[in-house]
C-alpha positions as CSV (number, residue, x, y, z in Angstrom):
1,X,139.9,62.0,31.0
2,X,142.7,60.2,33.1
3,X,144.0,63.9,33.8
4,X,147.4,66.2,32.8
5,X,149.7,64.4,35.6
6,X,149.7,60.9,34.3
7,X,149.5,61.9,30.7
8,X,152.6,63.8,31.3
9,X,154.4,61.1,33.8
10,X,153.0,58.7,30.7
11,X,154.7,60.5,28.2
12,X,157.6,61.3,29.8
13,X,158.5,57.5,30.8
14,X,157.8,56.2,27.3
15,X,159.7,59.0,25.2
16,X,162.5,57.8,27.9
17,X,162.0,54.0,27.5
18,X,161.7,53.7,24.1
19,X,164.5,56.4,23.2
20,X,166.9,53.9,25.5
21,X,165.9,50.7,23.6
22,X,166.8,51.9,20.2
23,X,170.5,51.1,21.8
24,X,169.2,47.4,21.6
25,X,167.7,47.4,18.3
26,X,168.5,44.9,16.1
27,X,167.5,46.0,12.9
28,X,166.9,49.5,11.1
29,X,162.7,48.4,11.1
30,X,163.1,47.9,14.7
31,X,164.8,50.6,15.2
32,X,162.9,53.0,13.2
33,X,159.6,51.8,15.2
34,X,161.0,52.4,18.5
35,X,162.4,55.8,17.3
36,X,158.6,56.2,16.3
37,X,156.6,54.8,19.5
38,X,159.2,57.3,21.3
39,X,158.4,60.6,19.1
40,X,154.9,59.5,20.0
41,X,155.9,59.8,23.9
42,X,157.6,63.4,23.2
43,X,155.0,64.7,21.5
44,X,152.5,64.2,24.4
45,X,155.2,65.6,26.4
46,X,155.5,69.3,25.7
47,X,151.1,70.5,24.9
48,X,150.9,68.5,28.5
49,X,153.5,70.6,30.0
50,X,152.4,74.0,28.5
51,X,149.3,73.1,29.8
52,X,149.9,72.2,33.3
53,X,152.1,75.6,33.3
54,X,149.5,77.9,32.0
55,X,146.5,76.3,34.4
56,X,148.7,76.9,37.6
57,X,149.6,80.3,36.2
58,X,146.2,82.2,35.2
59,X,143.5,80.9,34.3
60,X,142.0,80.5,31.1
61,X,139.5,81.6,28.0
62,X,136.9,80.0,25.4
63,X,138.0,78.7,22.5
64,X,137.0,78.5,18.8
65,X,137.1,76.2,15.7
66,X,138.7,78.6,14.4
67,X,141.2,79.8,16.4
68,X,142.4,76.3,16.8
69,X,142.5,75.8,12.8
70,X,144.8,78.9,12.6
71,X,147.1,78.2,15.5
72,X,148.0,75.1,13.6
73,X,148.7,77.2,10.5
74,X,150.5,79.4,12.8
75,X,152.6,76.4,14.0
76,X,153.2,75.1,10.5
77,X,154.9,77.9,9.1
78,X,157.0,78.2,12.3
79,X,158.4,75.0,12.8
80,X,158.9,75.0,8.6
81,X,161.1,78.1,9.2
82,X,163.2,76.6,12.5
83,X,164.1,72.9,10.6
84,X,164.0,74.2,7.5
85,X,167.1,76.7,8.2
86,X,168.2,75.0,10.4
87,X,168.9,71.8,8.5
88,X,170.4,73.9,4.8
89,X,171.4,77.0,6.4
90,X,174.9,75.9,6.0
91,X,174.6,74.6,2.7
92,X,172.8,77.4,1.7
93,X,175.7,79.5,2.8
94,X,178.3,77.5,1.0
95,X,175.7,78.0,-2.2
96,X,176.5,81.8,-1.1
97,X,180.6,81.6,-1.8
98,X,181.0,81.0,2.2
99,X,183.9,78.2,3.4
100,X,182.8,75.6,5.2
101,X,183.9,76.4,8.2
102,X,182.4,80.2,8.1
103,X,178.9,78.1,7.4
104,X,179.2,76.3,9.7
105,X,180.0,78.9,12.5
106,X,176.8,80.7,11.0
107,X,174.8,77.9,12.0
108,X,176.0,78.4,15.4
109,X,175.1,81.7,15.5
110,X,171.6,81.2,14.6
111,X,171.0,78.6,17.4
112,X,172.6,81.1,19.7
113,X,170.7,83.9,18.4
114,X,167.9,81.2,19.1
115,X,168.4,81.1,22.8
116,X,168.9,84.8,23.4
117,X,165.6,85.1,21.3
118,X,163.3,83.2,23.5
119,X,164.2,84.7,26.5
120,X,163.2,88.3,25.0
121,X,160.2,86.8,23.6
122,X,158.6,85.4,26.5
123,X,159.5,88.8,28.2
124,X,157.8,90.8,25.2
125,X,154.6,88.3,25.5
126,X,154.4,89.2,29.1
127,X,154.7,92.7,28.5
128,X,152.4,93.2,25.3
129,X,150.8,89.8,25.0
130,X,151.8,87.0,23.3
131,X,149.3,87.7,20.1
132,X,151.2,91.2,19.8
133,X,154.8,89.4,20.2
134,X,154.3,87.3,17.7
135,X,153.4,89.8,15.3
136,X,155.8,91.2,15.6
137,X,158.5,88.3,15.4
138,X,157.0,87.0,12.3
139,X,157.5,90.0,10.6
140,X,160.8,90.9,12.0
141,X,161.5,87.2,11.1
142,X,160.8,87.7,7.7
143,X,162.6,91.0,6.9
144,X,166.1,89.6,8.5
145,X,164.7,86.3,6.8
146,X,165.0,88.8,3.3
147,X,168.3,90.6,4.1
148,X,170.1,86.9,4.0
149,X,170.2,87.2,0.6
150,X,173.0,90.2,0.9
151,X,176.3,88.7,1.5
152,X,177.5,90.8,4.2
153,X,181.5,90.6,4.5
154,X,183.6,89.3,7.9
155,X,181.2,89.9,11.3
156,X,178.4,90.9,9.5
157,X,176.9,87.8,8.3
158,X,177.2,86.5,11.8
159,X,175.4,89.2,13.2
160,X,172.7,89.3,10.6
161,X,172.3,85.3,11.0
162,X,172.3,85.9,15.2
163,X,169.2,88.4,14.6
164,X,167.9,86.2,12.5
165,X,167.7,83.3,14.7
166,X,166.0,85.6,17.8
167,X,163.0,86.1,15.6
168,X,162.4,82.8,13.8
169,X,163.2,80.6,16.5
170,X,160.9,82.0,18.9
171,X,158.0,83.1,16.5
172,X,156.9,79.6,16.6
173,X,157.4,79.5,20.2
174,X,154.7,82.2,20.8
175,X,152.4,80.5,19.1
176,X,152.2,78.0,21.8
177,X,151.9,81.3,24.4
178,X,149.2,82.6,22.7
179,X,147.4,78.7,23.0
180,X,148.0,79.0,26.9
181,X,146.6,81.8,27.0
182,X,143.4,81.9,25.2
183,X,141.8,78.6,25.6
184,X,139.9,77.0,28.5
185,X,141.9,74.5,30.9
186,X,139.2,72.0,29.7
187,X,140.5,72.1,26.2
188,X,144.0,73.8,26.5
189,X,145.9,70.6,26.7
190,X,144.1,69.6,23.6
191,X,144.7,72.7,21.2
192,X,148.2,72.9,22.3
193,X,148.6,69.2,20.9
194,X,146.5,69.9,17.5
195,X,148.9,72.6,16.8
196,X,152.4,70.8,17.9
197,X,151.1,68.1,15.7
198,X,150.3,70.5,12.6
199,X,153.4,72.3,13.5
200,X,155.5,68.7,13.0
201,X,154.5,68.8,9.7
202,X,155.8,72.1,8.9
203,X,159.2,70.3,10.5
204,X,159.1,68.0,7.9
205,X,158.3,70.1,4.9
206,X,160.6,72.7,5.9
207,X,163.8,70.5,5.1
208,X,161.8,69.4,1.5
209,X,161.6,72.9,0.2
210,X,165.3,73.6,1.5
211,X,166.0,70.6,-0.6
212,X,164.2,71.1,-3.7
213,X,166.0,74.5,-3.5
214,X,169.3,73.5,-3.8
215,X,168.7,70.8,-5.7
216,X,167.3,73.1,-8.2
217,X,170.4,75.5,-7.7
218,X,168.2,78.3,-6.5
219,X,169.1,77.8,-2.7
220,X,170.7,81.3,-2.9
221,X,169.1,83.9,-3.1
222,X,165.7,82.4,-3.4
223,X,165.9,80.4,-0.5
224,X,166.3,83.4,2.0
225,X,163.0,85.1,-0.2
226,X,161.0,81.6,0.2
227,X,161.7,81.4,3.8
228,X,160.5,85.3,4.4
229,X,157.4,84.7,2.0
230,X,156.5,81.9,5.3
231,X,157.7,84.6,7.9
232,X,155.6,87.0,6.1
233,X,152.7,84.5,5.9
234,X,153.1,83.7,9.0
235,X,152.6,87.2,10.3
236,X,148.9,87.4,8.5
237,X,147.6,84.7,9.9
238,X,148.6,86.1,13.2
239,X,147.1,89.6,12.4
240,X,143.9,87.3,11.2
241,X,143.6,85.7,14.3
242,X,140.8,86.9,16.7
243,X,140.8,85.9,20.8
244,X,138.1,83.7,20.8
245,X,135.9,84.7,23.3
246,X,135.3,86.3,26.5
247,X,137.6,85.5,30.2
248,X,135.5,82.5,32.0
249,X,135.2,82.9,35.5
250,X,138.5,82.4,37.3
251,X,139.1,80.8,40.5
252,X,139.1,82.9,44.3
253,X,142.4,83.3,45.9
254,X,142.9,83.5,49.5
255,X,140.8,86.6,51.1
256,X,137.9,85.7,48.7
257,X,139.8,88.4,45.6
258,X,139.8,86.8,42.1
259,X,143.2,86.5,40.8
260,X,143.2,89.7,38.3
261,X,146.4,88.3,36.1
262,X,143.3,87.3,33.3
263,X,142.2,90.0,33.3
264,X,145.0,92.0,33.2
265,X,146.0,89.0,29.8
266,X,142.6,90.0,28.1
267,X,143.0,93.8,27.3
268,X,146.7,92.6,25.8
269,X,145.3,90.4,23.4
């Protein structure tokens, strides 16, 4: 209505204001409502961005009731799986027989494995299509997810926890590639923010099961096998998922040609 540029420059600035005037706060209610009018801010921030992205890069497709339903789902289980081992990994790991010190490097390793893992992801998407990637990641995500519950001796927990953290990381990240891709720039900006918004509570519920697990002293093993049942979820409701409809018509380029990159998106879908 008021278009993507000021909704972004609007989010931007308040995420910013707000996130510098919990410095002033003078209470924990103040400070909590400022920490809240700022997450409001940041989470108009990133479906804004995708979507400015995406609309400059290809054009886009129709959408559905329920596609949209199940790229929330999609989100949900991926950002339960990101703060979920992200906050207890380590305790999880000291549930294992692991030092502190090792768990903690092992948390390191899955936030590096994290960044290595979105780089090949966006490269796979482009390759093979985003609905494809994350397929794939989800279920890669839920068998190194599963092998977690081996304690492997010296480098071979790090290297198993790297992996892990390529695929679960940046499953969730696909999901918004998929959104980009498949929906109409009239609505694009919109499903991008129903699904970060499902996808926050899957942020918040991830932590509670880690919690209840090791509060119930079944953190290890069960925790790894709870966390692939998600991945493995996660993974059906991507196989479910149908694109949505046909390419809409797409914008001429300069010599009169329509841009063929839809196209080209469509028959990887």
């Amino acid at each position: 209505m008021i278009g993507r540029r000021k909704v972004m420059i609007f989010a931007v600035a308040s995420f910013s204001l707000f996130t510098a005037l919990c410095a002033l706060a003078p209470s924990l209610f103040v400070f909590g409502l400022l920490r809240f009018l700022a997450g409001v801010g940041l989470g108009g921030c990133l479906p804004t961005a995708i979507a400015l992205v995406t609309e400059y890069a290809r054009g886009g497709r129709g959408g559905s009731a329920t596609t949209t339903i199940m790229t929330g789902y999609h989100s949900f289980l991926g950002l339960l799986l990101v703060y979920g081992l992200n906050t207890w990994l380590p305790e999880i790991m000291r549930a294992a027989g692991y030092e502190l010190d090792a768990a903690l490097g092992l948390l390191l390793a899955l936030n590096v494995g994290a960044v290595i893992g979105l780089v090949v992801a966006g490269r796979v998407a482009d390759r093979f299509g985003p609905r494809p990637a994350a397929l794939g990641w989800f279920t890669v995500s839920a068998l190194m997810l599963a092998a977690l519950s081996v304690k492997l001796p010296g480098a071979g927990a790090y290297v198993a926890v790297l992996l892990a953290g390529c695929f679960v990381f940046s499953s969730q990240v696909l999901v918004y590639a998929y959104i980009g891709r498949v929906f109409a720039p009239a609505n694009r900006a919109t499903a991008l923010g129903w699904a970060a918004g499902v996808g926050r509570l899957g942020a918040i519920t991830g932590p509670i099961l880690g919690g209840l697990l090791l509060t119930a002293g079944l953190a290890y093993p069960w925790g790894f096998y709870a966390f692939a049942v998600i991945g493995v979820l996660g993974a059906v409701a991507v196989f479910a998922v149908r694109r949505p409809g046909a390419a809409t018509a797409e914008p001429t380029v300069a010599g009169g040609e329509e841009a063929s990159a839809p196209a080209v998106a469509a028959s990887r879908d």
